[in-house]
Each structure stands twice: as C-alpha cells, then as structure tokens.
N, C-alpha and C positions, 0 to 999 in steps of 0.2 A: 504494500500500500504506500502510496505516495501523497502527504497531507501536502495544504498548500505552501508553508512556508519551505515546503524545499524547490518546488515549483518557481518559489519567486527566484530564488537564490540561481536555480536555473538559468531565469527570465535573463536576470540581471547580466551575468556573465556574458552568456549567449548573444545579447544585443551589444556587449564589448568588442566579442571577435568578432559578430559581424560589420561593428563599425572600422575596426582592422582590416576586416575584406575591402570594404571602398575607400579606402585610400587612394590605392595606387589610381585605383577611375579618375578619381577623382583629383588628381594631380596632375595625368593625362588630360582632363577635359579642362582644365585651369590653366595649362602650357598650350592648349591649342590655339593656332595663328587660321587665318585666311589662306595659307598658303602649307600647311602641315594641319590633317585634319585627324582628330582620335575619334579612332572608329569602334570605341567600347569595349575591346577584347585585348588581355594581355596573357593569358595564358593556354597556352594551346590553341593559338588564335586561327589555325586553318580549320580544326572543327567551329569555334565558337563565330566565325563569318561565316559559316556554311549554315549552321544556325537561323543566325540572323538574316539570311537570304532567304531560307525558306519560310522564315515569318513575313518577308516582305512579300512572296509568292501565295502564302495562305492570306494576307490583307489585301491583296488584289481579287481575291473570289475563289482562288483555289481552295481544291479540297484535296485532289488526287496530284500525286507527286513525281515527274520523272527525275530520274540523274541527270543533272546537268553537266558530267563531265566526256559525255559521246553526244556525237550525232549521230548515232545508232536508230534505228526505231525499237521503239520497245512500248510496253503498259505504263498509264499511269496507276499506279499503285496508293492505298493509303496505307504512307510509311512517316516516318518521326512526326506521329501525331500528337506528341503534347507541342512542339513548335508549329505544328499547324495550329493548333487553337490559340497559343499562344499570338500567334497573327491574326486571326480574328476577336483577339482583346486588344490586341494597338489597334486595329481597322474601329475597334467601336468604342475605345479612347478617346480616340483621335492624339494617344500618347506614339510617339517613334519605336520601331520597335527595341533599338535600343534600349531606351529608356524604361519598356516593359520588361524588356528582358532581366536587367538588373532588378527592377522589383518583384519579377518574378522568383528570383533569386537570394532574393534577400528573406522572401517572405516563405519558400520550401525550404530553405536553408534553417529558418528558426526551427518550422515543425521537424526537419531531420534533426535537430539538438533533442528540442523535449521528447522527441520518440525515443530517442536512443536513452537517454535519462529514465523513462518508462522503461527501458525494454531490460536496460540494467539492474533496476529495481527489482524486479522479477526473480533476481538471482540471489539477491543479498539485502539484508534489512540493516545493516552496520550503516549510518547517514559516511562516514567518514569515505568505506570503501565506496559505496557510491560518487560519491565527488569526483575520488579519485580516477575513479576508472573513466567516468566521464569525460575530465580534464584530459584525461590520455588521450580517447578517443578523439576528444577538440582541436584538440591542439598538438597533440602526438604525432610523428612521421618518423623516416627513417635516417639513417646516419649520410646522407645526402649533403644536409651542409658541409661536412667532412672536408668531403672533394672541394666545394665552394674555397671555405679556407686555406684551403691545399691549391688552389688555383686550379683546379681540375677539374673535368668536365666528363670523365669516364672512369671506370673500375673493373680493371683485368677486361676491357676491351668493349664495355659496355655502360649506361649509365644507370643512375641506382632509380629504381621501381617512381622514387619521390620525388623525379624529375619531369617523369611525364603520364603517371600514373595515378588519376583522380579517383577510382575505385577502390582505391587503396587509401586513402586518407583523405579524414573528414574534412579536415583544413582545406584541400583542394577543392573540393565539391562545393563547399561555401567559398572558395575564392572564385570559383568560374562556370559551375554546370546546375542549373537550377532540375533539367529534365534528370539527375542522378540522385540529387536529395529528394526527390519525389519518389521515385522510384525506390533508393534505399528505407523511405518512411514505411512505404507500403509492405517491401520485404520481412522488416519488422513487426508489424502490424499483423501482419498475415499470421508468420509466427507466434505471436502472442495470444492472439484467437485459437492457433493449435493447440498452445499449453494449454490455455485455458479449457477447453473441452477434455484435452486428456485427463484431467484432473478430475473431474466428473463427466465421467464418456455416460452419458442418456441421451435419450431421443429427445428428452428436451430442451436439451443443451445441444441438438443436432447445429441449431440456427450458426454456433459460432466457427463450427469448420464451413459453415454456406460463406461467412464472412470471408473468413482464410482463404478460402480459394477466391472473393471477389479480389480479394488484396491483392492476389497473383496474379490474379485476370489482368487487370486496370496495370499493373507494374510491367506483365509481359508486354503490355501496350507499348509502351515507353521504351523497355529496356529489355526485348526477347530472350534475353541468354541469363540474366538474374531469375527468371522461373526455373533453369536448371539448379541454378543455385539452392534454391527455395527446396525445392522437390532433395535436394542430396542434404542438407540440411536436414528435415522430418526423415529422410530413412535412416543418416547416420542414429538420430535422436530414438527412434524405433529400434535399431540395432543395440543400443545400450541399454532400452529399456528388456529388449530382450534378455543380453545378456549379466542384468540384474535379475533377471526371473523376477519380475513384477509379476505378483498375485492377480491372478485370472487375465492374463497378455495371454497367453496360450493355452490351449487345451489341449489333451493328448485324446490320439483314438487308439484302438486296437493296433494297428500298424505301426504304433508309435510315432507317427508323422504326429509334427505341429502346427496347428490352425492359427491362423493369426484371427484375433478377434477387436471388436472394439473399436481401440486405438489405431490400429492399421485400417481398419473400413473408414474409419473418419477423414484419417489422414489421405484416403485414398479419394475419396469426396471434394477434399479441398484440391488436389491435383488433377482432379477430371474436371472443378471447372475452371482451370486454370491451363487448362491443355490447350484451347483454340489459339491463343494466342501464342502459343510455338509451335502449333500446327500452321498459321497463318503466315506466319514468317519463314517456315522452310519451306510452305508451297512456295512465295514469293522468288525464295533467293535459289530456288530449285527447277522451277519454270521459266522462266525467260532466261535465257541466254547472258543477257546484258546484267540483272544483275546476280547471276549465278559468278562470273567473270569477277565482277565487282568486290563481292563477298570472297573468290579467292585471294585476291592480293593485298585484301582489307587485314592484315594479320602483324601481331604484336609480338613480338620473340620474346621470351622467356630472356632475365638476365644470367648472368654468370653466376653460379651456386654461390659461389664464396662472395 
C-alpha cells in the first residue's frame, strides 16, 4: 500500500528530474538565431525527427502510414500510432508538434515515475528501500560516463548500452521518448493486475487479468516487441511459482503429469488478449516486401560482454 504522503514525496522529486530533462531544450530554443534553427531533439535525434514528421503527416489528415525512406510502392499501414495521435492533438491544439511532443513527454514521463514507484511498492513495505530503489531507477545508468571522463567514446570496440540505449534507463526515456514511458507505464500496469489476481485467482477477480492483457494490448500498440517482454516476464514469474510448489498451482493425475491450473489460465487470458497486437505487427513486417526489408536492417548489436 502506498499512502499519500509518499506519493507527494514522489510528486516532488519526479517534477525535479523532469525539470532536469528540459534544460538542454530549453537552452537550444534560447540560442536559436534566424539563421540556426532548434528543431527540438537532442538525443537520438534521427529517430526523435522521424517522430516529429510523422506527427506533422498525422496533423495533415493522415491516418495510415508509408516509409518514407523508398520510392518503392508498398501499403499504407497503421504503424507508430501513439505519434499519429499525437499529431492529431497538435492538429486540434493548434500547439507545433514540437511543442506537443515535449508535453507529451513530460506528462508520460511523470506517470512512468509514479508507476514505477507503484510497481516497487509491490515488492517491499521498508519507505527507505522504496526511495531507494526508485532513485536508482530515476536517475541510475550505466558506467558510461566512465569513457566520457576518459575522453572516450567506445569500450573494447563498442559503446556502452547508456549511450544510445533508452530502454534501458529511465533517465533516457524522460530525457527524449514520451511513446517508451507510455509504453513502459502500461508494461507495469499490466503486470501488476497479474499479481494482483494471482493473489486471489477467482472468477471474480477474473476482470483484473481482462485489464492485464488490455495493458498489453494498448503497449503492443506502441511498442510491438515489449509484449514479448511482458509475456517472458508472467512465464518466468509462473516458473518460480512452480518451482516453489505453491499450494494448488498444480494438480497431479494418474500419469503423474502436471496441470497447470488457475494462475497459468489467467495468465494465459491476459496474453490472448494481448496477442493481436504482435500478430499485427509480424503480419505487417512479414507481408510486404518493403517493410519486411526494413525491419531486416533495423537491428541493434548487442555490446561487448565485458
């Protein structure tokens, strides 16, 4: 349980680092001239302008989306739909999408704090370690600056994860991708509806793995490959409750095979209706040529072990 004064304490912090994150914008849009123009994005700015294009293409009328980078023919698809909507709120603003974008940003960015704050809670009733762990998550990365210091810009031939990898720390997502703190909220979320029902697996507690898999639904929307995530997450969690031998997880028959009961049909509920949504996305990138092609060379290498 989470009373409100740690929520505010939350509040408080949380609106620090994100006044941290606009900084730098805000420095950029303070130096700009007539003849050097900031165009909103300082980190990993070829996705964060591909972004912002395709909110200017959804605030034009679009719905459905091609690649813009062939003149191929191919389908329009409906693909990175939170920046499509996201361009039909600058279109009925009348805000730039720039300028939505960062509020977009600012304002999933907060709910990815207090989720996570929630999702921690879950684990531990100690106020202290809560903080703590929190804090980590906030504002935690990896040994990155290192190299910085070191004048360096690689390690044994590669650079480290916290150079261009937002997925991996919080800090980043609040500093540049509003469509990943959404997405992350949801992943959470979903989650926590799972516990929540394992906890008391009834039919009439069915409704909260209905939620669980919305939360996967609406995330695979956004972010098609965080449902696998989702999905390996609840079977890991399944496999330890297994092998805790949780009282009535299993049943045995005569063949002594074991039934999965309960927990696994619930869990299995939230992942069927969260299927469409990475069924829809490998029809997509499975079917046309164009972006079957795309999604090949769309790939992130793994860094150096050490």
């Amino acid at each position: 349980m989470v009373i409100r004064k740690e929520y505010r304490w939350v509040l408080l912090v949380s609106l620090a680092a994100l006044t941290l994150t606009c900084l730098p914008y805000l420095l950029g849009w303070s130096l700009e001239t007539p003849e050097r123009y900031f165009g909103g994005c300082i980190f990993l700015a070829d996705d964060c302008y591909s972004y912002l294009a395709k909110m200017e293409r959804a605030a034009l009328g679009e719905w459905l989306l091609q690649m813009p980078y062939t003149p191929e023919p191919h389908t329009r698809t409906l693909i990175y739909i939170f920046y499509v909507l996201l361009g039909k709120l600058s279109a009925l603003t009348g805000l730039s999408p720039a300028l939505t974008y960062h509020a977009m940003r600012l304002l999933f960015g907060l709910g990815l704090l207090l989720t996570v704050y929630r999702f921690l809670a879950e684990f531990t009733e100690r106020l202290s370690v809560r903080r703590l762990a929190w804090l980590m998550v906030t504002f935690g990365g990896g040994l990155g600056w290192l190299l910085v210091v070191l004048g360096q810009s690689n390690w044994l031939g590669t650079p480290p994860l916290d150079f261009y990898l937002p997925e991996g720390f919080a800090f980043l997502v609040l500093l540049g991708f509003p469509h990943i703190a959404a997405a992350q909220s949801l992943l959470l979320w979903g989650l926590l509806f799972l516990l929540r029902v394992w906890r008391e697996p009834s039919l009439r507690n069915t409704h909260y793995a209905l939620l669980s898999g919305l939360c996967w639904l609406l995330m695979g929307l956004i972010v098609p490959f965080y449902v696998a995530v989702a999905w390996a997450v609840a079977g890991a969690a399944l496999l330890a409750l297994a092998l805790r031998k949780k009282p009535g997880f299993f049943i045995s028959g005569a063949t002594k095979t074991w039934f999965l009961r309960r927990e696994g049909l619930l869990a299995g509920l939230a992942v069927l209706l969260s299927a469409p949504a990475v069924a829809y996305s490998a029809w997509v990138f499975t079917s046309d040529r164009v972006y079957a092609t795309w999604a090949a060379q769309n790939l992130i290498l793994s860094p150096h072990p050490l």
